[in-house]
DRENPA-235058 format. One record per residue (C-alpha): residue in one letter; chain; z, y, x; residue number from 0. Coordinates in nm, 4 decimals, always signed. Layout:
% residues N
{pt "a", "A", {Z, Y, X}, NUM};
...
This chain:
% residues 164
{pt "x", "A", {-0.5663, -6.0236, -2.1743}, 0};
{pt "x", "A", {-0.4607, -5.6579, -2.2435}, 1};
{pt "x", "A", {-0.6085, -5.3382, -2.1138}, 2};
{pt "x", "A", {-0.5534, -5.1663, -1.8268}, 3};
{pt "x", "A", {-0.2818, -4.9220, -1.7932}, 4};
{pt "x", "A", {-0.4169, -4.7147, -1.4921}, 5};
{pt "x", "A", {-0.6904, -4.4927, -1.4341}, 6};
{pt "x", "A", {-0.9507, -4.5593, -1.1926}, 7};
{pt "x", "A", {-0.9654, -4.3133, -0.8948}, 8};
{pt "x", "A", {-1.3381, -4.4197, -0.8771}, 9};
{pt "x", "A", {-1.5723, -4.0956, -1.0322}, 10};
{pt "x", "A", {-1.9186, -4.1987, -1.1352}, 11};
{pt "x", "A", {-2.1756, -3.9578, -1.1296}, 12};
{pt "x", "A", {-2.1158, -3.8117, -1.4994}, 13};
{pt "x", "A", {-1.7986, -3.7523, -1.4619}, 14};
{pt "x", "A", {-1.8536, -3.5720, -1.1067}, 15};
{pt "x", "A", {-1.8789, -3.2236, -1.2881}, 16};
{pt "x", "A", {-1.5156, -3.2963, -1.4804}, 17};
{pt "x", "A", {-1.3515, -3.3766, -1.1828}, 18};
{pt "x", "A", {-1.4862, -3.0350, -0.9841}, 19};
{pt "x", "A", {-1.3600, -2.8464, -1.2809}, 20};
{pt "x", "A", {-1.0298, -2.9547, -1.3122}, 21};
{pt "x", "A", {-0.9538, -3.0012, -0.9084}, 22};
{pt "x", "A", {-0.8515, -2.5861, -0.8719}, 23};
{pt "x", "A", {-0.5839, -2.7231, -1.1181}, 24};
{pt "x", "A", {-0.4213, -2.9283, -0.8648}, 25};
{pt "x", "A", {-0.5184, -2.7479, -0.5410}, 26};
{pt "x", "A", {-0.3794, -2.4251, -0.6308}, 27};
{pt "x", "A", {+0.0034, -2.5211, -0.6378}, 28};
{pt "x", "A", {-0.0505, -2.6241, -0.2601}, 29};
{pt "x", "A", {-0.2423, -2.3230, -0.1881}, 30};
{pt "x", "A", {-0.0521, -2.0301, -0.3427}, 31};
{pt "x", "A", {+0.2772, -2.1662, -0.1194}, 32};
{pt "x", "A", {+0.1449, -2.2516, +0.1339}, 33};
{pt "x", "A", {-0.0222, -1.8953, +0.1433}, 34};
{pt "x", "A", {+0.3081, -1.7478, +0.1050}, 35};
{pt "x", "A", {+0.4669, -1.9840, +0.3270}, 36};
{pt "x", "A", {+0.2248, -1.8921, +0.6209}, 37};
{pt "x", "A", {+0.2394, -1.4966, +0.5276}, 38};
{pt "x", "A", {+0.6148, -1.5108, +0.5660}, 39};
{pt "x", "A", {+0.6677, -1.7524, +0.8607}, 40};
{pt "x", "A", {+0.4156, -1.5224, +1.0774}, 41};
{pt "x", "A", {+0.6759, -1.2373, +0.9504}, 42};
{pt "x", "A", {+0.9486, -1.4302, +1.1082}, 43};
{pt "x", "A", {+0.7638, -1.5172, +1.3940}, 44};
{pt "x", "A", {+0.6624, -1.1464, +1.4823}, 45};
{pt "x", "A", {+1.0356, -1.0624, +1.3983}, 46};
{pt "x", "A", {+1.1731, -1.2933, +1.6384}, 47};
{pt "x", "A", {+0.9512, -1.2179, +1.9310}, 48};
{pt "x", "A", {+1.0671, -0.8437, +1.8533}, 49};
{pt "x", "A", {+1.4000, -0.8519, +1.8196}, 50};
{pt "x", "A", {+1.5900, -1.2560, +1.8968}, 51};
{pt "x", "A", {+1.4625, -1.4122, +2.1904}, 52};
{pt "x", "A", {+1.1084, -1.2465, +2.3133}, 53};
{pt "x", "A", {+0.7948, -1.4528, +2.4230}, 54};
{pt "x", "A", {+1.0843, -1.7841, +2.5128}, 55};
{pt "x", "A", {+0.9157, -2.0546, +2.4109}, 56};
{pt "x", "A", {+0.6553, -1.9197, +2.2065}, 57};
{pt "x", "A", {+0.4348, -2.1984, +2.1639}, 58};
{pt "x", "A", {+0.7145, -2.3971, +1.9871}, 59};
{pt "x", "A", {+0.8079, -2.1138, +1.7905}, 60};
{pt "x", "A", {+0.4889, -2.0857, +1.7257}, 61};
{pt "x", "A", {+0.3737, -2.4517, +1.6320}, 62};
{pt "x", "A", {+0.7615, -2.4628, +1.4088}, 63};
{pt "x", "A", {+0.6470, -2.0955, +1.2188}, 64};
{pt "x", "A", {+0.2618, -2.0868, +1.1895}, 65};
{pt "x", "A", {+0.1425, -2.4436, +1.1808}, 66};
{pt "x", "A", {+0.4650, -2.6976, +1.0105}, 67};
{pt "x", "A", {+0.6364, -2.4500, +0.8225}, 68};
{pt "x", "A", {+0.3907, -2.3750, +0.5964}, 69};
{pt "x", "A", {+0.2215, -2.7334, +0.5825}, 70};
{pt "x", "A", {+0.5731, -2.8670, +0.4903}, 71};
{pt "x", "A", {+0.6895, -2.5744, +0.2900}, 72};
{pt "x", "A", {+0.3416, -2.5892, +0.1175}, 73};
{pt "x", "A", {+0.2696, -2.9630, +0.0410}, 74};
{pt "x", "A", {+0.6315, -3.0406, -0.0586}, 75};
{pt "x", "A", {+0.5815, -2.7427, -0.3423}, 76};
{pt "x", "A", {+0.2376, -2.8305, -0.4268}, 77};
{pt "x", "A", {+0.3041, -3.1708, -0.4763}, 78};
{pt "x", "A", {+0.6375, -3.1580, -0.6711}, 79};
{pt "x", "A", {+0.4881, -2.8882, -0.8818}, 80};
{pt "x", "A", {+0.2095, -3.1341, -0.9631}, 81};
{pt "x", "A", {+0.4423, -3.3998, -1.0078}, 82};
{pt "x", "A", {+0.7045, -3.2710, -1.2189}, 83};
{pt "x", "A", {+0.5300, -2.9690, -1.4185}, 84};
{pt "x", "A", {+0.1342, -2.9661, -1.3943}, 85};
{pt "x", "A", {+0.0091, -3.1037, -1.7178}, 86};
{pt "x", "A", {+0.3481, -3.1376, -1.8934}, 87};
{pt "x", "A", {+0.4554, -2.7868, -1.9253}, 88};
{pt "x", "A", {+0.2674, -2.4291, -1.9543}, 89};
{pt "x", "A", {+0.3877, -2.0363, -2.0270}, 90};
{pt "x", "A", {+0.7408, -1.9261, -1.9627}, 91};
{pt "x", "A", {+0.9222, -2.2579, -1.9496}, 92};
{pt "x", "A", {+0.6503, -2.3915, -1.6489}, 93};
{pt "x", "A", {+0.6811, -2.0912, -1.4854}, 94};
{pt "x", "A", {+1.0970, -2.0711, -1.5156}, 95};
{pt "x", "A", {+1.0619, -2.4403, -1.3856}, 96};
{pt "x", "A", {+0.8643, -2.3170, -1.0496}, 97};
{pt "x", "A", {+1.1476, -2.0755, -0.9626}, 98};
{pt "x", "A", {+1.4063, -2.3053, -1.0236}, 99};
{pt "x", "A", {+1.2283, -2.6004, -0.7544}, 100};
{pt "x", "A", {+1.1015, -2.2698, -0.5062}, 101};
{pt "x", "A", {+1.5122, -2.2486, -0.4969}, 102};
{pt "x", "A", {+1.5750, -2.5930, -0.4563}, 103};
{pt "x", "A", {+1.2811, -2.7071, -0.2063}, 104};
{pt "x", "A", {+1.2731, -2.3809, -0.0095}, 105};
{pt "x", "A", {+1.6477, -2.2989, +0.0077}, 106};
{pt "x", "A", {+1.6798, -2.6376, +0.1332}, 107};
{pt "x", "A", {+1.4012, -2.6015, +0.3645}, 108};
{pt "x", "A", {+1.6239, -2.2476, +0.4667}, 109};
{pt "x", "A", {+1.8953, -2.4412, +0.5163}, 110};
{pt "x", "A", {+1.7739, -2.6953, +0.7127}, 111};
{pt "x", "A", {+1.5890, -2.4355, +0.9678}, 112};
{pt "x", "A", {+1.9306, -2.2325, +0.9884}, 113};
{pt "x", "A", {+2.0832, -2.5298, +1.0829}, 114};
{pt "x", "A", {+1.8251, -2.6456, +1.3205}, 115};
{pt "x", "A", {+1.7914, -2.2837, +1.4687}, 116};
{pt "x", "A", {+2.1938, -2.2779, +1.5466}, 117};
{pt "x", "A", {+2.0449, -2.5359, +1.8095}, 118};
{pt "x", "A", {+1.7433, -2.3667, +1.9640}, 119};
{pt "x", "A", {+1.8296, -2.0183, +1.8844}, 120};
{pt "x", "A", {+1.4760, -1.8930, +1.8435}, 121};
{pt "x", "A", {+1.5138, -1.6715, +1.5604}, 122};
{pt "x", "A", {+1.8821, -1.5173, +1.4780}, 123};
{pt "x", "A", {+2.0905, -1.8087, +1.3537}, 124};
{pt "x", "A", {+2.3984, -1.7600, +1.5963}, 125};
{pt "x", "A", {+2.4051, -1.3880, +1.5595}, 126};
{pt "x", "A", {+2.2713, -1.2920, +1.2239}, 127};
{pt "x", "A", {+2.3959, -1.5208, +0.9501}, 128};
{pt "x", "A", {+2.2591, -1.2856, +0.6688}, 129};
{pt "x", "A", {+1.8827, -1.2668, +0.8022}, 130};
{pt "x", "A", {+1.8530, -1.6194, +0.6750}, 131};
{pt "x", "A", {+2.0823, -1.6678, +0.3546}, 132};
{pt "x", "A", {+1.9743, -1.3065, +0.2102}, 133};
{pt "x", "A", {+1.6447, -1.4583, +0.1475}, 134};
{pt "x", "A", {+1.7273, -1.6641, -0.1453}, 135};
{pt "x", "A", {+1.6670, -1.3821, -0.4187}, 136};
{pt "x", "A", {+1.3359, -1.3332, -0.2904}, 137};
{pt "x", "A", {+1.2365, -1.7374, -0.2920}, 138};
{pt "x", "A", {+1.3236, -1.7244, -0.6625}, 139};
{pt "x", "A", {+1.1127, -1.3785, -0.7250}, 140};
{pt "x", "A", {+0.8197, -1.5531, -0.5085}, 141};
{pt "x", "A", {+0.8380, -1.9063, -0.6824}, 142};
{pt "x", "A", {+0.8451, -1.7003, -1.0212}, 143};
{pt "x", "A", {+0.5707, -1.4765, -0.9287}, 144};
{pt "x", "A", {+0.3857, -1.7926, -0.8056}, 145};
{pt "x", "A", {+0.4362, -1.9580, -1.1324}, 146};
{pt "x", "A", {+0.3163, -1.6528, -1.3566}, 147};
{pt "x", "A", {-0.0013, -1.7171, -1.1216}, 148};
{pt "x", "A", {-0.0230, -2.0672, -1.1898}, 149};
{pt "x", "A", {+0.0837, -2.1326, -1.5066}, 150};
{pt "x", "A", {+0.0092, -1.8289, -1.7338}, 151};
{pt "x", "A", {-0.3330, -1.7299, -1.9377}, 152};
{pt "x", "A", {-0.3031, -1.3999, -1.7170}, 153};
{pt "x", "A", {-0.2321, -1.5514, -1.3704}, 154};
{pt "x", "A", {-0.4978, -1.7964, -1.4626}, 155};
{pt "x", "A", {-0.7926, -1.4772, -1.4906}, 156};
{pt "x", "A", {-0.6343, -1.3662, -1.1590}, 157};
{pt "x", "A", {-0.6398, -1.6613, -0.9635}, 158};
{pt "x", "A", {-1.0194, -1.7209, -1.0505}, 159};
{pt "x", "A", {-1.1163, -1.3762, -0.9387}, 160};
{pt "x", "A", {-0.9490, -1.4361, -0.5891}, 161};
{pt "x", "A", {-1.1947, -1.7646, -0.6400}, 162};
{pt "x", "A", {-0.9054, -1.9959, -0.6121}, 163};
């Protein structure tokens, strides 16, 4: 009979305190993005009440911007990030890596709400082609300022002292 080749999900008791320690490893990913994600879809949101289509169906816009966005935008990058680069890569190649997926996951994620908004017409699509494909520069400064957060010694001391 050979060993097993899996690890038990199971945490006894004296382990307990090795699990709490490492779980801000794998939370953060989700958190930092989806943080962003939220900060920039209520930015859109106030945006397009302003200036697209007024209080029109707000509570969709509002559901799409404040609640899905950033649940989608922020568990797709969380968990690739854990998948691909958590615990396989650290310093300037991990956090060249996070800008390179932010492009990738959230300029598709872009895309896909352009695409959907030529439909509903909530926020600008029609009118205002470069309010949504002039934000690619900043996803790659945001996923590269999100991976000097997660995956340097300095964005390490910083993200404990916001207690994340």
């Amino acid at each position: 009979m050979s060993a097993t080749s899996f690890q038990p999900l199971a945490v006894s008791e004296e382990n307990k305190s090795i699990v709490e320690k490492w779980r801000p490893k794998y939370l953060r990913p989700f958190i930092l993005f989806w943080l962003g994600s939220f900060v920039f879809e209520a930015a859109v949101l106030l945006v397009s009440i302003a200036v697209f289509s007024g209080f029109r169906d707000l509570f969709q816009r509002f559901m799409w911007t404040i609640v899905f966005c950033p649940l989608g935008m922020g568990g797709a990058m969380g968990g690739m990030i854990n998948y691909f680069i958590t615990d396989q890569y650290y310093g300037k190649k991990a956090v060249r890596l996070v800008a390179i997926l932010s492009i990738l996951v959230l300029g598709t994620c872009n895309d896909l709400c352009y695409n959907l908004d030529l439909i509903f017409g909530w926020f600008g699509a029609a009118d205002h082609f470069w309010w949504w494909h002039a934000r690619y520069p900043f996803v790659l400064v945001a996923g590269y300022m999100n991976g000097k957060l997660l995956f340097t010694e300095e964005g390490q001391q910083t993200l404990t002292e916001w207690g994340l």
